[in-house]
NUPAPA-432184 format. One line per field, with one value per atom (N, C-alpha, C): residue number from 1; residue in one letter; atom name; z negated, x negated, y. Coordinates in pm, 1 decimal. Layout:
REM residues N
pos: NUM  ...;
code: A  ...;
site: CA  ...;
Z: Z  ...;
X: X  ...;
Y: Y  ...;
//
This chain:
REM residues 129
pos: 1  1  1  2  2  2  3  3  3  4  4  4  5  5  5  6  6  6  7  7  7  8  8  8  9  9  9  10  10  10  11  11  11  12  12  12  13  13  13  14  14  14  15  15  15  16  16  16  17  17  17  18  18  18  19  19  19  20  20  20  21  21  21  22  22  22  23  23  23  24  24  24  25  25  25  26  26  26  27  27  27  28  28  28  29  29  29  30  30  30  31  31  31  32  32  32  33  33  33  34  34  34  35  35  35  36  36  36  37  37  37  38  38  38  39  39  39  40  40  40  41  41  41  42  42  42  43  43  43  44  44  44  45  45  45  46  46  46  47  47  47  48  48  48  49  49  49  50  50  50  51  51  51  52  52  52  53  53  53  54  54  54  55  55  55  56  56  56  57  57  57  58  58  58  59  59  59  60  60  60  61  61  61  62  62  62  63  63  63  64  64  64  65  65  65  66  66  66  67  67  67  68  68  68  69  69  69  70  70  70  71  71  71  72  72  72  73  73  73  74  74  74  75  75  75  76  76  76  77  77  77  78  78  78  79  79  79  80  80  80  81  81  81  82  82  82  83  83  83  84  84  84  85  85  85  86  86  86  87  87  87  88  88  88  89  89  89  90  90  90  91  91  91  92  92  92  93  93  93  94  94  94  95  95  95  96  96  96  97  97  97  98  98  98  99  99  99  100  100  100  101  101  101  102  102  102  103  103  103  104  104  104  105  105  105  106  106  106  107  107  107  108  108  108  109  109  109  110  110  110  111  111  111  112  112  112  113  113  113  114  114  114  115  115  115  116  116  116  117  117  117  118  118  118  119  119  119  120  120  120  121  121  121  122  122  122  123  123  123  124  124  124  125  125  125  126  126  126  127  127  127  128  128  128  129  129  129;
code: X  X  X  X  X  X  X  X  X  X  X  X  X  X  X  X  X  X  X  X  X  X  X  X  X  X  X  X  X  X  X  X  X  X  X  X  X  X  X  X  X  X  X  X  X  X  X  X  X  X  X  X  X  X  X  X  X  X  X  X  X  X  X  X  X  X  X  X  X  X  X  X  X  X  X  X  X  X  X  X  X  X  X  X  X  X  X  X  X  X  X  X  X  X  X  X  X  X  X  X  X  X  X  X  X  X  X  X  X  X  X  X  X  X  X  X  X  X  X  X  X  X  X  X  X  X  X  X  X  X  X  X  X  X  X  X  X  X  X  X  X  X  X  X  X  X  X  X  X  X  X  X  X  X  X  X  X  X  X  X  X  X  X  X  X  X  X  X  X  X  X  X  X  X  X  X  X  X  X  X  X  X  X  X  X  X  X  X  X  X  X  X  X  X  X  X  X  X  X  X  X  X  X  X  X  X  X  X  X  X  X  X  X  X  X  X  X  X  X  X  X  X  X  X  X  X  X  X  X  X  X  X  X  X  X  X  X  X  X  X  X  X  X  X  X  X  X  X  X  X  X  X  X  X  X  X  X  X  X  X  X  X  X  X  X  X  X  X  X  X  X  X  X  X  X  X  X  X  X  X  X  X  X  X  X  X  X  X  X  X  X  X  X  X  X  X  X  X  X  X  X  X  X  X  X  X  X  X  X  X  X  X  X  X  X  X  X  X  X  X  X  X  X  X  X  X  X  X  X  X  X  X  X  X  X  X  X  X  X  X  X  X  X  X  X  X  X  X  X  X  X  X  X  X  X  X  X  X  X  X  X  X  X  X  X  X  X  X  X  X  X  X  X  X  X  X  X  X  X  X  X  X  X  X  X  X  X;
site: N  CA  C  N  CA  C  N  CA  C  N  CA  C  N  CA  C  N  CA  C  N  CA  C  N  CA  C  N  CA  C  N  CA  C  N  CA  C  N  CA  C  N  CA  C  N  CA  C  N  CA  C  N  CA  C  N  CA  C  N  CA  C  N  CA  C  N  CA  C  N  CA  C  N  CA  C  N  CA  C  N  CA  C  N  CA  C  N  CA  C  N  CA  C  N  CA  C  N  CA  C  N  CA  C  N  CA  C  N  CA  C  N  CA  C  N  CA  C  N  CA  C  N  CA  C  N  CA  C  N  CA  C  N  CA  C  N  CA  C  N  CA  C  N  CA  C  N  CA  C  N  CA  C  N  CA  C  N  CA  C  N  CA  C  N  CA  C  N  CA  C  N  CA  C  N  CA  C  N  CA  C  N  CA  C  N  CA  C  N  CA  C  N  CA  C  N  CA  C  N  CA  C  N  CA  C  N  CA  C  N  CA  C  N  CA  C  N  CA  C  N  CA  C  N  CA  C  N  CA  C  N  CA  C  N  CA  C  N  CA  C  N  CA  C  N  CA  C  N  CA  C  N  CA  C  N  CA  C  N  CA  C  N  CA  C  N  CA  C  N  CA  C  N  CA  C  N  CA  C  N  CA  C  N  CA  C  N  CA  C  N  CA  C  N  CA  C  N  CA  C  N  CA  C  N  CA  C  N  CA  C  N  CA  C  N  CA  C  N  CA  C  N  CA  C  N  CA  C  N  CA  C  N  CA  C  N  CA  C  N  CA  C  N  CA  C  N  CA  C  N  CA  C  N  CA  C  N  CA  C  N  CA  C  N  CA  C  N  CA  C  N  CA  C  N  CA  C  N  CA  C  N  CA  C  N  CA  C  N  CA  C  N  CA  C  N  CA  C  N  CA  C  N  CA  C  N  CA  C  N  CA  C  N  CA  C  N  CA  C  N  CA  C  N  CA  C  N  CA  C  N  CA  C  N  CA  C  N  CA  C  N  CA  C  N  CA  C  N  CA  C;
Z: -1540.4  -1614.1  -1661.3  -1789.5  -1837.5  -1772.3  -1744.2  -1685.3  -1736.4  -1889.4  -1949.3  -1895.9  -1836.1  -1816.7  -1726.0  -1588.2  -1442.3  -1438.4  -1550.5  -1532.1  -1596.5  -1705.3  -1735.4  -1634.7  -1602.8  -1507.3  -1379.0  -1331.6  -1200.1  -1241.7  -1322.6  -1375.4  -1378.8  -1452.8  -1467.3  -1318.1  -1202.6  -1117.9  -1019.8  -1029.4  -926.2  -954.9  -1116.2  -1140.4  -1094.5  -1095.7  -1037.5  -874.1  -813.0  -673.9  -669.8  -778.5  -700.4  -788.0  -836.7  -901.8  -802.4  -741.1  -609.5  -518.5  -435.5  -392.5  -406.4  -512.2  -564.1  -543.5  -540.3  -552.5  -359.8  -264.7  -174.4  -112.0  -155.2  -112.9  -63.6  -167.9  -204.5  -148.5  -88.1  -46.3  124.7  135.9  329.0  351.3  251.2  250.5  254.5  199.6  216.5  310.9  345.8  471.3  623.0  573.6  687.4  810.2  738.6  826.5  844.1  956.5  985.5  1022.8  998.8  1024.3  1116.3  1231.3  1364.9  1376.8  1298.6  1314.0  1274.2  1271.2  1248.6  1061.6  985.6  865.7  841.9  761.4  756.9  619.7  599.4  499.2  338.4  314.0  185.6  160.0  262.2  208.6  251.7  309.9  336.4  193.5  84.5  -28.9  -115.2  -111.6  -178.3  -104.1  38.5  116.1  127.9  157.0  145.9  -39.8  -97.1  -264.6  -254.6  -237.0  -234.7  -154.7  -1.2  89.0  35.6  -34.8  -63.5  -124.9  -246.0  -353.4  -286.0  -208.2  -155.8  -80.6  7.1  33.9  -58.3  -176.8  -282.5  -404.3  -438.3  -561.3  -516.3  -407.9  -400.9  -434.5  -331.3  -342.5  -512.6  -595.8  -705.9  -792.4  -722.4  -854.6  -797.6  -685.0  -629.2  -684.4  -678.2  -767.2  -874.4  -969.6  -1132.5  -1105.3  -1050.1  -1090.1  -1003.3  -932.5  -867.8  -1030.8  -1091.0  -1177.4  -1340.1  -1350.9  -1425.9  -1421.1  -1307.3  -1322.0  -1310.2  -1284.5  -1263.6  -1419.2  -1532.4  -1634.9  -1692.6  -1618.3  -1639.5  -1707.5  -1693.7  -1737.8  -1893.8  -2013.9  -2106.6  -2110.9  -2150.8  -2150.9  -2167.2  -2274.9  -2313.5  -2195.6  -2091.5  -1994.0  -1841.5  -1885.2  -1775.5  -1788.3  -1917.0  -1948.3  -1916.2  -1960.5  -1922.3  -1786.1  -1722.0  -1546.9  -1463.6  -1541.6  -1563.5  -1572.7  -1690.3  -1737.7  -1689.1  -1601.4  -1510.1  -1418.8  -1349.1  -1222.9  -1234.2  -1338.2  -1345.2  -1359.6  -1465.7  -1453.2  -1319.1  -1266.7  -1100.3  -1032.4  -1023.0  -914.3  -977.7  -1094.9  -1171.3  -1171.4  -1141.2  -1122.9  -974.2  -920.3  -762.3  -689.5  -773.8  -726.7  -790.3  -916.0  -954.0  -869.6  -826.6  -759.1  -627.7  -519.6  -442.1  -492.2  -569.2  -627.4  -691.1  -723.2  -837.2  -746.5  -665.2  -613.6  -737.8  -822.5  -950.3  -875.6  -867.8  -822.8  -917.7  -961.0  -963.6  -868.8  -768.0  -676.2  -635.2  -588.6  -584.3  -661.2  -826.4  -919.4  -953.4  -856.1  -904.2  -808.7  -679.5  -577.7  -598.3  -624.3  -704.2  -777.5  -916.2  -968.2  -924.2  -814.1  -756.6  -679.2  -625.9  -519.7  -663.8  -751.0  -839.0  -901.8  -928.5  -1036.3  -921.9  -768.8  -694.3  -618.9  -662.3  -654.1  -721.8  -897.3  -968.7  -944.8  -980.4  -937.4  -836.8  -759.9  -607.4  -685.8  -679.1  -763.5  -858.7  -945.4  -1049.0  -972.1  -919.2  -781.1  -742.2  -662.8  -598.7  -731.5  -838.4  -907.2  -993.8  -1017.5  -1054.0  -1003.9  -851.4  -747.1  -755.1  -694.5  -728.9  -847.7  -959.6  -1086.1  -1088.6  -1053.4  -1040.5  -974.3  -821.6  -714.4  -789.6;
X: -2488.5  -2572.2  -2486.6  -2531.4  -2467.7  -2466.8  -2411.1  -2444.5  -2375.4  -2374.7  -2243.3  -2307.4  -2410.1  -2439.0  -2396.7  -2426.6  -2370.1  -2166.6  -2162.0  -1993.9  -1986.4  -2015.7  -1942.5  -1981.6  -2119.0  -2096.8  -2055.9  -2057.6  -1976.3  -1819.1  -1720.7  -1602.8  -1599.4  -1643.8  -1643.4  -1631.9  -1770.9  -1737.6  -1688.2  -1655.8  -1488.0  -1387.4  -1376.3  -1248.4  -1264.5  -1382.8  -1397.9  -1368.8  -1396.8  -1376.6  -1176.9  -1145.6  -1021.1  -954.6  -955.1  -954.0  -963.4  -1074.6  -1091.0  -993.1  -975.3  -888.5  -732.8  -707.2  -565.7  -546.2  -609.0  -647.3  -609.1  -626.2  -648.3  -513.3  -503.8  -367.9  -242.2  -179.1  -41.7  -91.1  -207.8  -227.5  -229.0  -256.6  -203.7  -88.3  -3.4  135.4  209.5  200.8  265.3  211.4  126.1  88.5  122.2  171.4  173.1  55.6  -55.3  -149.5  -204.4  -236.6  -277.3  -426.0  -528.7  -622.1  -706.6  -591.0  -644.3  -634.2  -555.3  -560.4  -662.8  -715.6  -790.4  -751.0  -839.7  -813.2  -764.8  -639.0  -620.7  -715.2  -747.7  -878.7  -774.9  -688.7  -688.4  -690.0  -711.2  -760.1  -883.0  -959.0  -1124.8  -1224.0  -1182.6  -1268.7  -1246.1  -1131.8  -1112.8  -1157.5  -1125.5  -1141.6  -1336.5  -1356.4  -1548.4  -1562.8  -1540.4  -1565.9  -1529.3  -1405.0  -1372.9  -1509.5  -1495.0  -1593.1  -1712.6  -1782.2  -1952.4  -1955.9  -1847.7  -1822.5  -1856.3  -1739.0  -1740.9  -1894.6  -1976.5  -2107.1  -2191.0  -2203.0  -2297.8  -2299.9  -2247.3  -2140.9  -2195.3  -2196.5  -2209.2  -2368.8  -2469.9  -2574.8  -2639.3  -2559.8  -2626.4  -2577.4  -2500.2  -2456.2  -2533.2  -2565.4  -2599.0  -2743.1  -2828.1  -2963.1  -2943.9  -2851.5  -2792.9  -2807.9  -2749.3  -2733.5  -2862.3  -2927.1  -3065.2  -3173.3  -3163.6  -3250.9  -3212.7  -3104.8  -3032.3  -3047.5  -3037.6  -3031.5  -3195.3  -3270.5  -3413.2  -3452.9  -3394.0  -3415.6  -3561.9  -3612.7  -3756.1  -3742.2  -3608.5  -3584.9  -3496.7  -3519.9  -3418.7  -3304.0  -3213.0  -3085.1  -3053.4  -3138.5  -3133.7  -3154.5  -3302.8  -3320.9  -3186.1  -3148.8  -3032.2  -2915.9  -2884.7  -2791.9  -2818.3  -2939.9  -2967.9  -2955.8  -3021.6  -2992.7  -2853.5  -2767.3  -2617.3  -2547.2  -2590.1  -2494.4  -2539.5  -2660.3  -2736.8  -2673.3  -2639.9  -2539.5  -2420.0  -2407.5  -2192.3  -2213.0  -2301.1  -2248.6  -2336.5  -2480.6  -2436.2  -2336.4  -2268.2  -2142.0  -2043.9  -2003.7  -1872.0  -1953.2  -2034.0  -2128.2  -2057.4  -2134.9  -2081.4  -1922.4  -1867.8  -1729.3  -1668.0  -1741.1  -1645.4  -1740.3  -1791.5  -1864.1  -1783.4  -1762.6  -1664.2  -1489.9  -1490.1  -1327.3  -1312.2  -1415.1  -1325.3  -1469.4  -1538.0  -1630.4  -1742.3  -1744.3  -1857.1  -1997.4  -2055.1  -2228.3  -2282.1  -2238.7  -2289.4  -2315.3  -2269.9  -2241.0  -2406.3  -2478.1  -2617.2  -2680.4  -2674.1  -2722.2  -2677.4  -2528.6  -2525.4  -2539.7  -2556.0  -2689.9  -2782.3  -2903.2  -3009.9  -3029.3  -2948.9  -2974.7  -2923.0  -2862.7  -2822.9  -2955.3  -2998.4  -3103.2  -3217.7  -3267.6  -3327.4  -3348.8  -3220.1  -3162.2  -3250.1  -3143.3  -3127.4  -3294.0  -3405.3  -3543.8  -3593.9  -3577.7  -3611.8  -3592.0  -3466.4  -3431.1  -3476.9  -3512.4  -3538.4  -3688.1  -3787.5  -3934.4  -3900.7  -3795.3  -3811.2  -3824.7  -3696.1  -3645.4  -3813.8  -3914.9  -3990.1  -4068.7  -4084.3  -4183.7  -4186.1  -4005.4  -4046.7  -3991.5  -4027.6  -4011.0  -4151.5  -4291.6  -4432.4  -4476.3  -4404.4  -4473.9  -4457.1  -4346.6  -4298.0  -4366.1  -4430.1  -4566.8  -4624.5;
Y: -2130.9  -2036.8  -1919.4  -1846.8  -1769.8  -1630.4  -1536.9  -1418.2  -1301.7  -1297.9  -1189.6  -1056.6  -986.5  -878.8  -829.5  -886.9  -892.5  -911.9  -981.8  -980.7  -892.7  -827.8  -669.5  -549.1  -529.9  -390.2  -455.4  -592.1  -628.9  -615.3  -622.2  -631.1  -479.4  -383.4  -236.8  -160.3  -158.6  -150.8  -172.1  -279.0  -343.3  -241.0  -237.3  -177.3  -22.1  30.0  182.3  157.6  75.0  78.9  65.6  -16.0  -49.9  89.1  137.8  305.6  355.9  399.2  490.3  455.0  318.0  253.2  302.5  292.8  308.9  469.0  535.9  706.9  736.4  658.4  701.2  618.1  524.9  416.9  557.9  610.1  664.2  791.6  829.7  972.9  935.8  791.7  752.8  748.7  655.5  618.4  778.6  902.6  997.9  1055.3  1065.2  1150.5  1058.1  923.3  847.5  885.1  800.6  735.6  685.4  630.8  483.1  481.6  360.5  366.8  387.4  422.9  479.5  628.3  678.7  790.1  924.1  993.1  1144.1  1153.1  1169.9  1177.3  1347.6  1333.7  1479.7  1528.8  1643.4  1710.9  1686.3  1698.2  1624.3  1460.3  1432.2  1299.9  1266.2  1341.5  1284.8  1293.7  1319.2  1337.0  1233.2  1160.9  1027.0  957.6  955.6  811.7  848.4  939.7  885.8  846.1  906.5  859.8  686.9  630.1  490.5  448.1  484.4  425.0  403.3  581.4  490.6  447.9  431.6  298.5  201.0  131.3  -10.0  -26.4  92.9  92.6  53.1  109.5  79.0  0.7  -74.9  -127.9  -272.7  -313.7  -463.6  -491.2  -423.6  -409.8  -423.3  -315.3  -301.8  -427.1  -461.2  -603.1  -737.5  -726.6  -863.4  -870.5  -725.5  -674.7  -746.9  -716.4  -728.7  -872.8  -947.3  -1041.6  -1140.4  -1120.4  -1195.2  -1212.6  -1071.6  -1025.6  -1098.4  -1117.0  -1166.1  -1321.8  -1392.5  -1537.0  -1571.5  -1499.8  -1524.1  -1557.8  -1502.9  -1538.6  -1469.7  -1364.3  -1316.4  -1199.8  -1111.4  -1010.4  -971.0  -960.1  -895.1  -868.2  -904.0  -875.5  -683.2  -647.3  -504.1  -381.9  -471.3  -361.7  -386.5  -534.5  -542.8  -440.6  -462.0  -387.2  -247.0  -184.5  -29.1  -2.8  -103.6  -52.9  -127.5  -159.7  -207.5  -42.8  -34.0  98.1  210.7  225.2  348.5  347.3  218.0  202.7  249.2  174.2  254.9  374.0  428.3  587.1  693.5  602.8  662.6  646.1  603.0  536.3  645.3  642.3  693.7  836.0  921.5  1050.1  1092.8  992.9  1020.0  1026.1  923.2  951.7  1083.8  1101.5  1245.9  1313.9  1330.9  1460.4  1479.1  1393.8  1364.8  1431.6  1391.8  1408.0  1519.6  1596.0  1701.7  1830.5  1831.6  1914.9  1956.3  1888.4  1891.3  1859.1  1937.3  1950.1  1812.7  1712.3  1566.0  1487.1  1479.7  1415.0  1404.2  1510.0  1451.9  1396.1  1446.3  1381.4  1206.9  1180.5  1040.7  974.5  1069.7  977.0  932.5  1061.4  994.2  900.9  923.3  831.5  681.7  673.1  532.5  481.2  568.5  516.0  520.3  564.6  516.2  350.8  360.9  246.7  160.6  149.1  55.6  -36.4  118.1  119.8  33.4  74.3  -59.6  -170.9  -212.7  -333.3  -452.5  -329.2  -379.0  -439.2  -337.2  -352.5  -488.1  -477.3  -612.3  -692.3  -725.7  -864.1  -893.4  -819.6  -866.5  -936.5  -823.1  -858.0  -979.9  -1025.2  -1166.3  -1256.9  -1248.7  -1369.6  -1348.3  -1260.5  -1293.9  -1349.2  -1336.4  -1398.6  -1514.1  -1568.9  -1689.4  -1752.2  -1739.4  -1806.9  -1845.7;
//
């Protein structure tokens, strides 16, 4: 089955996670430390930004794509709550990273998006009964 919607904001936000990722890599390697160790304070603002990435990112694509192969939903509104996701996620990590008062705003709107979705998912697995 075809799924071009789910592979672009799943492809987009991979690449923001492995972004965040890469952001926090070269800031352990110089500070030399290891995953056992006490995070020193310049690096606790990347490594939670990567982290609630990798927390939230799977969830919203596995949504994307339940909703997507169900075949019940529009390509147009996939895409809108596709591109609501990336730019909650890409909201939240800059809010994390640069101390920009987004960071709640691209919470919200994650636990929004992630609301719908959720609501579609049920609503057309019941239509389907």
């Amino acid at each position: 089955m075809d799924i071009p919607v789910t592979l672009l904001y799943g492809g987009l936000t991979a690449l923001l996670l492995t972004l965040l990722g890469l952001n926090v890599s070269p800031l352990r390697l110089r500070g030399k430390v290891r995953s056992s160790q006490p995070l020193p304070s310049p690096l606790h603002r990347p490594w939670r930004a990567h982290g609630n990435a990798a927390e939230w990112i799977p969830i919203g694509i596995i949504l994307l794509l339940a909703l997507e192969l169900s075949g019940r939903i529009p390509r147009a509104p996939l895409h809108a709550l596709g591109g609501s996701f990336l730019l909650a996620r890409l909201l939240h990590a800059a809010g994390h990273l640069t101390r920009w008062r987004v960071r709640a705003l691209g919470a919200g709107l994650t636990y929004l998006v992630l609301a719908v979705m959720s609501v579609l998912a049920i609503w057309s697995r019941l239509a389907a009964a």
